[in-house]
Steps between C-alpha positions, in 0.01 A plus 500: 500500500515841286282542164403733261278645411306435807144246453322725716545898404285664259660733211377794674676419822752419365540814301409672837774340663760585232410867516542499864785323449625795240415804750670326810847490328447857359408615827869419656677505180584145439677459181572067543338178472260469798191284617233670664282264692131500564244280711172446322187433622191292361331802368790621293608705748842575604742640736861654489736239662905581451687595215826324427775711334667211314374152236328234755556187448166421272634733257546218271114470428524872382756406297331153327143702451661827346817395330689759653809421730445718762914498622579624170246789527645605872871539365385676240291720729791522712765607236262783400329357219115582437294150452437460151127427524209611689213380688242431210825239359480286761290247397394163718570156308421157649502376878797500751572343818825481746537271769765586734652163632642558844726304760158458704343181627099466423484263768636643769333836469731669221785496716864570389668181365881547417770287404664299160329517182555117457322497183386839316340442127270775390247446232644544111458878451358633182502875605796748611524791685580818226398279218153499309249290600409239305190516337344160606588565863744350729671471783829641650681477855679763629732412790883524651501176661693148364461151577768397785494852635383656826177633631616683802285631822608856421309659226180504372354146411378548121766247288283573153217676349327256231308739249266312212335671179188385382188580231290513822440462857462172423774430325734696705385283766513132354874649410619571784340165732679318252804658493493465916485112459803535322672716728722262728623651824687251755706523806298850611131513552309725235172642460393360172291231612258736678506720153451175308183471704352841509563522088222155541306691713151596351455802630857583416416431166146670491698784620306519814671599787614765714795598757361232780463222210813273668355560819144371398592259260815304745368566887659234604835545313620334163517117453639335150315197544159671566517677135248421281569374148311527149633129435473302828644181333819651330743489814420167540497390131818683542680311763391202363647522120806653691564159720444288223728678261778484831414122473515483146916617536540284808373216280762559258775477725780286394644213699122331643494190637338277227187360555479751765496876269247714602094500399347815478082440515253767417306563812635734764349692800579848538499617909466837541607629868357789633681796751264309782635150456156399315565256154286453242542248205466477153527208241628594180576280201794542258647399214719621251457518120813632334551876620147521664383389822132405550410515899156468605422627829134528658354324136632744312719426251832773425727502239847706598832519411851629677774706364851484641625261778482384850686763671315797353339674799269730245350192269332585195223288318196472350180361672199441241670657251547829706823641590601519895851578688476351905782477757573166624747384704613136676483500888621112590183320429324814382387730261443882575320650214357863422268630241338842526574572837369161641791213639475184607690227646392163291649108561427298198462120604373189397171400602659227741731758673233780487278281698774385767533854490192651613526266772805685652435753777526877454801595673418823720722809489697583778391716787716840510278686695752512759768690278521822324598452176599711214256570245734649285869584412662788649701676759373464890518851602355468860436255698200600774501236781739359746488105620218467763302765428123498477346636104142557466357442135581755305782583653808615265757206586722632200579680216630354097597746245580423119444696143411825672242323705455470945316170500393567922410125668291449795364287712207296362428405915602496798777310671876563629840500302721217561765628296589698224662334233637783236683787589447864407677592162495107371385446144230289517351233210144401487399319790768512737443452852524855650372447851322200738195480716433225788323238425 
C-alpha cells in the first residue's frame, strides 16, 4: 500500500528530502523521471537507500495529490522540452492511496498463485490515467489484465494497481476499503483480503506503524475469519436476508405440487464455521416488507435492502440506511461472504435442522504429514532426495519456482523418502503431491 503525502513526515523533512533528492540527480546528471528512496527513522531522521532511474509503480499517488501526469512530463523531458513549471507550482491537494493487487495468496504466506481469471470485475472507475482529477475524489484502476485471461508463473505477480482520491486520510481510506469489497477476483488467489484488513486496522488508520508493522501485527500469519469487524452482526444479517430472498424465488417457482408449495417462516439460524472446524450459531429473524428486509439478529433489530440478483458475486445494499458492497458466493449448502477483509463460511437453517445439526460430529481433516505437497503453483526445478534416503528437519527435499520467485521446501522432521512423486521440470498446481515419507 503506497500513499501520499506520507502521515508521518514533517514539512521540513520533507523539504529536506526533496533537496537531497534535487542534488543527487544533479550530481550524475539525470535529466528523467526518477524515485529516490529513503528509510526514516522515529526521530525524523533519514538515510540514503537507492535511487531508481525510471516512474515506480506508486507514481499514481503523485499524480492524484499534484494533478500532474507524470508520463506526460518524462516524454516531454525526453523530446527536449523544458517542464513548464517549477518547484514552488507544485502544490499538494487531498489524500491518495494505491493498493497494488497481486497474484499472491495471504494465506499461504504471499505465495505466487497463477492460473484463469475465472471472474475479473474491477470496481466502477471514476478517475483516468492523463485525465484531471476530479474534484470530489475518486477512484481509478490501472491494469493490462481481462477476465478469462491468463496469469502465468513467468513474470512479476502485480495484475493491478488500485489508486483512490480523497479530501483526507480518512476519506482516501473509507474509499478505497470500499472499493476492495467491490473488487471481485476468482479462479486465482489475490491479496486484497489481507489489504481489506490492514485498511480496518487501527493503527493502520492512526497511521501508526513502521517497516516491522505486518510482522508485529500477523505473527502467526493472516486468517480471514480472525478479522475483526466494526459491525459484528452484518455478515450474519447478511446471509440471512440473502437465504430468504433465494427462498423467496424458489417459492415462486411454477409447477408446485398443490397443497404442498413451499412455506417460507421467519426464523433462521445462521452457522458460522471456522478454519478449525469450530461452529457457532446465530438466530436471526426475517421478514420482508416490500423492498426492505427487517432481520434481527442478537436483539437488534436491522433494516437492509439488496440491489441486483442472486448471482452477483459483489452485492450491493444498504444496512440501516447505510450503503455497503460484500462478496458472496453459494458453496452447496453454503454461503462464503467477505466484508472489509473478514470471510466467513455461514449455513442458514431452521431452528429444527440447526439443532440436529449441532449434534453432528466435526469431521477431522486429513493427515498429510506423510506427503510433500505443493504450496504453490510453479515449475519443480530440482528435486533433492532419492527413494530411501534418510532427511533430517530442515533438510532441502526440493525446490518450486514461479513469478520470479525460488520457493526452497524442507523437511519439517525427520524420516525417510518412500518415493518421489513429481519429476524435475513438471508444472506443478497447488497442493500436488511432490514426494512421500513412510508411515
Amino acid at each position: 500500500i503506497e500513499e501520499a503525502p506520507s502521515p508521518f513526515i514533517s514539512e521540513a523533512t520533507r523539504k529536506a528530502m526533496g533537496e537531497q533528492a534535487v542534488a543527487l540527480a544533479k550530481a550524475v546528471k539525470y535529466q528523467s523521471a526518477g524515485t529516490v528512496e529513503f528509510v526514516v527513522g522515529k526521530d525524523q531522521s533519514f538515510y540514503f537507500l537507492e535511487m531508481n532511474t525510471r516512474l515506480q509503480v506508486e507514481h499514481p499517488v503523485t499524480e492524484c495529490i499534484t494533478g500532474l501526469d507524470l508520463v506526460e512530463q518524462m516524454i516531454r523531458v525526453a523530446a527536449g522540452e523544458p517542464l513548464a513549471f517549477g518547484q514552488a507550482d507544485v502544490q499538494r491537494r487531498g489524500w491518495a492511496m494505491e493498493c497494488r493487487i497481486n497474484a499472491e495468496d495471504p494465506f499461504r504466506g504471499f505465495l505466487p498463485s497463477t492460473g484463469r481469471l475465472v471472474r475479473y470485475q474491477p470496481p466502477p472507475a471514476t478517475m483516468e490515467a492523463a485525465l484531471p482529477v476530479p474534484e470530489g475524489g475518486g477512484v481509478r484502476v490501472d491494469t493490462g489484465v481481462y477476465e478469462g485471461g491468463e496469469i502465468p508463473m513467468y513474470y512479476d505477480s502485480m495484475i493491478a494497481k488500485l489508486i483512490v482520491h480523497g479530501l483526507d486520510r480518512d476519506d482516501a481510506i473509507a474509499r478505497m476499503r470500499a472499493a476492495l469489497n467491490a473488487f471481485v477476483i476468482r479462479g486465482i488467489s489475490s491479496n486484497i483480503p489481507f489489504q481489506a484488513a490492514l485498511l480496518a486496522h487501527p493503527k493502520f488508520v492512526a497511521g501508526d506503524f513502521n517497516t516491522g508493522f505486518i510482522a508485529e501485527q500477523y505473527p502467526k500469519g493472516f486468517s480471514a475469519d480472525r478479522v475483526p469487524h466494526d459491525k459484528p452482526d452484518f455478515l450474519v444479517a447478511l446471509a440471512a436476508a440473502v437465504k430468504r430472498r433465494s427462498l423467496e424465488r424458489a417459492a415462486g417457482l411454477t409447477g408446485q405440487l398443490r397443497g404442498h408449495e413451499m412455506e417460507i417462516r421467519d426464523d433462521f439460524v445462521v452457522v458460522l464455521h471456522a478454519e478449525d472446524g469450530s461452529r457457532t450459531q446465530t438466530a436471526a429473524h426475517v421478514r420482508r416488507e416490500g423492498p426492505l428486509y427487517d432481520v434481527e439478529v442478537n436483539g437488534r433489530a436491522h433494516v437492509m435492502r439488496l440491489h441486483g440478483s442472486l448471482r452477483d458475486v459483489a452485492l450491493r445494499g444498504e444496512l440501516d440506511e447505510q450503503p455497503f458492497c460484500a462478496q458472496i458466493e453459494r458453496d452447496g449448502l453454503d454461503y462464503r461472504i467477505s466484508h472489509n477483509g473478514l470471510s466467513v463460511v455461514a449455513r442458514v437453517m431452521s431452528p429444527r435442522a440447526a439443532q440436529l445439526y449441532e449434534l453432528m460430529p466435526v469431521k477431522a481433516p486429513p493427515d498429510l504429514s506423510r506427503f510433500l505437497l505443493s504450496p504453490m503453483p510453479g515449475l519443480l526445478v530440482d528435486v533433492a532426495v532419492q527413494p530411501g534416503q534418510k532427511v533430517m528437519a530442515g533438510e532441502k527435499l526440493a525446490v518450486i519456482e514461479a513469478m520470479k520467485m525460488e520457493n526452497i521446501l524442507v523437511a519439517q522432521q525427520d524420516g525417510v523418502v518412500a518415493r518421489v512423486v513429481a519429476s524435475k521440470g513438471e508444472s506443478l498446481a497447488v497442493d500436488q503431491v511432490i514426494l512421500e515419507f513412510e508411515a
